[in-house]
C-alpha positions as CSV (number, residue, x, y, z in Angstrom):
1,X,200.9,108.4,-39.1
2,X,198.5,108.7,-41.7
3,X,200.5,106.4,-44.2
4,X,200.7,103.9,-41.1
5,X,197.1,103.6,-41.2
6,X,196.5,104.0,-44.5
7,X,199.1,100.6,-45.1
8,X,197.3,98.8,-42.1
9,X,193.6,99.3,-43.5
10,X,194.0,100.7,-46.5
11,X,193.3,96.7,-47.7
12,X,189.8,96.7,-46.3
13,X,188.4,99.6,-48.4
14,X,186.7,97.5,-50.9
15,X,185.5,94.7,-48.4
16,X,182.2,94.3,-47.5
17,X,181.1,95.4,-43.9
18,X,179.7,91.5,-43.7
19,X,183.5,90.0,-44.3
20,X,185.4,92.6,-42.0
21,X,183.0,91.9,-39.2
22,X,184.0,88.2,-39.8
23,X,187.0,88.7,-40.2
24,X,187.2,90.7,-36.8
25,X,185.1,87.9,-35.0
26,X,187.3,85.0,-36.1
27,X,190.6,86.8,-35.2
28,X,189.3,87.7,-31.7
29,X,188.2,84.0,-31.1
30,X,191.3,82.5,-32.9
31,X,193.6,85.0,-30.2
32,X,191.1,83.6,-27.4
33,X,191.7,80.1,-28.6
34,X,195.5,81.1,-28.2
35,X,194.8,82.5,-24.8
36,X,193.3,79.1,-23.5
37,X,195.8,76.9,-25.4
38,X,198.6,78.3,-23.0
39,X,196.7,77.6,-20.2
40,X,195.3,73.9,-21.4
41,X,191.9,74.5,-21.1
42,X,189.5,73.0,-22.8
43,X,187.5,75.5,-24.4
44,X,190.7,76.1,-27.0
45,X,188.7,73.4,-29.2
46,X,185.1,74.7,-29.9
47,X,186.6,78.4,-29.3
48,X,189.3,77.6,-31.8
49,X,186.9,76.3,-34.3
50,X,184.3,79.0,-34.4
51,X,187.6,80.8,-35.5
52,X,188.9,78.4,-38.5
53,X,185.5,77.4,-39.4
54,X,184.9,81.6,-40.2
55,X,188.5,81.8,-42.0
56,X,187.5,78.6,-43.7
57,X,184.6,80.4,-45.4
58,X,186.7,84.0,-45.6
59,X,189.1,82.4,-47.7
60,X,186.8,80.3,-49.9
61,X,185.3,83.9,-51.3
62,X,188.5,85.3,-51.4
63,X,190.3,82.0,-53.4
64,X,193.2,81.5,-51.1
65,X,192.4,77.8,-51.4
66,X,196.1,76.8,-49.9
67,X,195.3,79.2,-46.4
68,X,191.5,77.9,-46.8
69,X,192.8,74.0,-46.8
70,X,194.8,74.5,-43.6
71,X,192.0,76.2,-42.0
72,X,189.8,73.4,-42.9
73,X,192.9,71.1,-41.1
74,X,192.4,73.0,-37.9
75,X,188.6,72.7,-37.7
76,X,188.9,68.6,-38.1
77,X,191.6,68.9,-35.4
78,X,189.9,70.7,-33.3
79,X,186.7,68.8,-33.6
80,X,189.2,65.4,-32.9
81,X,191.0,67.0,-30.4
82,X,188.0,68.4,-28.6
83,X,186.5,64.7,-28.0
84,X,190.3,63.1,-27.7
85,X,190.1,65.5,-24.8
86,X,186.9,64.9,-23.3
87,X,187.5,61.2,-23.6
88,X,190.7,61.7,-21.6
89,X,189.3,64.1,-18.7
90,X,186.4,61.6,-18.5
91,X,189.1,58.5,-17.9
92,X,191.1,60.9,-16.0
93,X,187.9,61.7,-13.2
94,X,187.4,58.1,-12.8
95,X,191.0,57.3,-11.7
96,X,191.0,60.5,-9.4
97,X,187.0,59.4,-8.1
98,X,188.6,55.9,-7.3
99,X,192.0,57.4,-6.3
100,X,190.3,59.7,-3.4
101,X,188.5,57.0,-2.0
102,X,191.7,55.5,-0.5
103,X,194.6,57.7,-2.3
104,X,197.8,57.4,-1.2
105,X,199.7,60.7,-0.6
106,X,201.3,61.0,-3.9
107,X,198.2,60.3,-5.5
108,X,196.6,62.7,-2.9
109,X,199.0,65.4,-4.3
110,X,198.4,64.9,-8.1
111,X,194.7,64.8,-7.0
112,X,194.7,68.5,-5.2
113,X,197.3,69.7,-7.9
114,X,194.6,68.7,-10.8
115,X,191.8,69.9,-9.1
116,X,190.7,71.7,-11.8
117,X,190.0,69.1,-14.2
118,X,187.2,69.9,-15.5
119,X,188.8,72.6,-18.5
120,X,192.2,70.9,-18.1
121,X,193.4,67.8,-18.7
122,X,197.4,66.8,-18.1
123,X,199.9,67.8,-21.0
124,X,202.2,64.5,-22.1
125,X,205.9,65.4,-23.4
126,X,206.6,64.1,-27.0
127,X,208.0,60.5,-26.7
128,X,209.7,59.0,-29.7
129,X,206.9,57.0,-31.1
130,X,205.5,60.7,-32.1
131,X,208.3,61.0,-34.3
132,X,208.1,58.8,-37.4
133,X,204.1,60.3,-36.9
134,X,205.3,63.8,-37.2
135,X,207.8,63.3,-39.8
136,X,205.5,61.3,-42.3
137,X,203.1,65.0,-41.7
138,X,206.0,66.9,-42.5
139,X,206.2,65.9,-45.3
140,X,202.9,65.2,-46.5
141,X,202.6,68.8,-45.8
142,X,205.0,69.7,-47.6
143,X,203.9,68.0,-50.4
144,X,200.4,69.5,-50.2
145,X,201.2,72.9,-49.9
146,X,203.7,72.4,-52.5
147,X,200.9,70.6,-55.3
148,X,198.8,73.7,-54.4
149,X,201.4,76.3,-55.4
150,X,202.5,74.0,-58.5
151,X,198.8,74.0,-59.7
152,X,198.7,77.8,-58.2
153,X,198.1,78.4,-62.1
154,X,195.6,76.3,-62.9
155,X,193.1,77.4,-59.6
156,X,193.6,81.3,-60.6
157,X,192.3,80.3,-64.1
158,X,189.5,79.4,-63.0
159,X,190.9,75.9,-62.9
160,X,191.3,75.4,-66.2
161,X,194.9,74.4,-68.1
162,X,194.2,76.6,-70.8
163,X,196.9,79.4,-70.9
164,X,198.2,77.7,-67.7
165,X,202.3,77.5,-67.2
166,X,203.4,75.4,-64.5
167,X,206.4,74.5,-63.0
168,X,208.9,75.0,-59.7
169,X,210.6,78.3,-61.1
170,X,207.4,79.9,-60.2
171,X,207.4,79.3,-56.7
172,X,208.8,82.5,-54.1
173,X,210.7,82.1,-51.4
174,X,207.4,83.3,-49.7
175,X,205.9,79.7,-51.3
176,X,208.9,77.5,-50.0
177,X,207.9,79.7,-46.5
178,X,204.7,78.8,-46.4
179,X,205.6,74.6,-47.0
180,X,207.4,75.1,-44.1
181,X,205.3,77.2,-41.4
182,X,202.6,75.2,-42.7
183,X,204.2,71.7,-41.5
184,X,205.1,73.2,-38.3
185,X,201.8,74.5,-37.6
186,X,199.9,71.3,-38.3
187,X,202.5,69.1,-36.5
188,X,201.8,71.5,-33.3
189,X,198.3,71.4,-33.9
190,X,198.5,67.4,-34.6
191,X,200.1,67.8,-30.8
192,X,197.9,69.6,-29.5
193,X,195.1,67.5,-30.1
194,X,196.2,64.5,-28.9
């Protein structure tokens, strides 16, 4: 058991009691932000950047510039996805205001069903204009993440090309992981926001 722990936080031993707090404060907002996501509310969007905008910084001091740069892609989202939202729930009161002055009773239905509109807004399935959208993000993602790890190199030295060896026989299958959860989690995110 002692090993178990040991593994877990043996990696915090020579952190500063400033970046674990952090590091403990964005994770509990970024599971919160998780939490409210599932249940579309709308708080998912400042919560959720309280969270990214703290990894943003973590991963600055700690030069993982790839994890930092995707980071700095959820804050923008969130901050676009927060006032796509609001924009949305305010169009969406005024139909339901002018709706329950003489609703019929379908629209009488939706109106109790979304009574809550205030922290939620309706969730739309993807249509196929989303697609070509999606795919271009892909793989401009892709991409990205992929220059990153190229240049990988370059940003440990300080970003300097002296000494530097580049080239696609350095990348992991962890790497060619990454391009790939990385895409999916920015197209959901992308998603999301909208």
């Amino acid at each position: 058991m002692a090993e178990l722990l040991n593994w877990l936080f043996g990696q915090y031993a020579d952190y500063s009691t400033l970046f674990i707090a952090l590091e403990l404060i964005a994770v509990i907002f970024g599971v919160s932000s998780v939490l409210l996501a599932s249940k579309t509310n709308i708080l998912v969007f400042p919560i959720g950047l309280v969270s990214t905008a703290i990894f943003v910084y973590l991963l600055w001091k700690w030069q993982l510039f790839g994890d930092m740069f995707i980071n700095a892609y959820y804050s923008i989202m969130s901050i676009y996805g927060w006032i796509n939202w609001t924009q949305n729930k305010h169009n969406t009161d005024i139909k339901k205001h002018h709706d329950h002055i003489n609703p019929t009773s379908q629209q009488q239905d939706e109106y109790t069903y979304n009574a809550d509109a205030h922290s939620a807004i309706d969730v739309e399935h993807l249509n196929k204009k989303d697609l070509p959208i999606l795919t271009v993000l892909a793989a401009a993602t892709v991409a990205f993440v992929a220059l990153v790890y190229y240049f990988r190199p370059v940003i440990n030295n300080n970003f300097s090309f002296d000494g530097a060896v580049l080239g696609l026989h350095l990348f992991t299958w962890v790497d060619y992981t990454d391009m790939l959860t990385t895409a999916l989690f920015l197209m959901a995110m992308w998603l999301m926001a909208r």
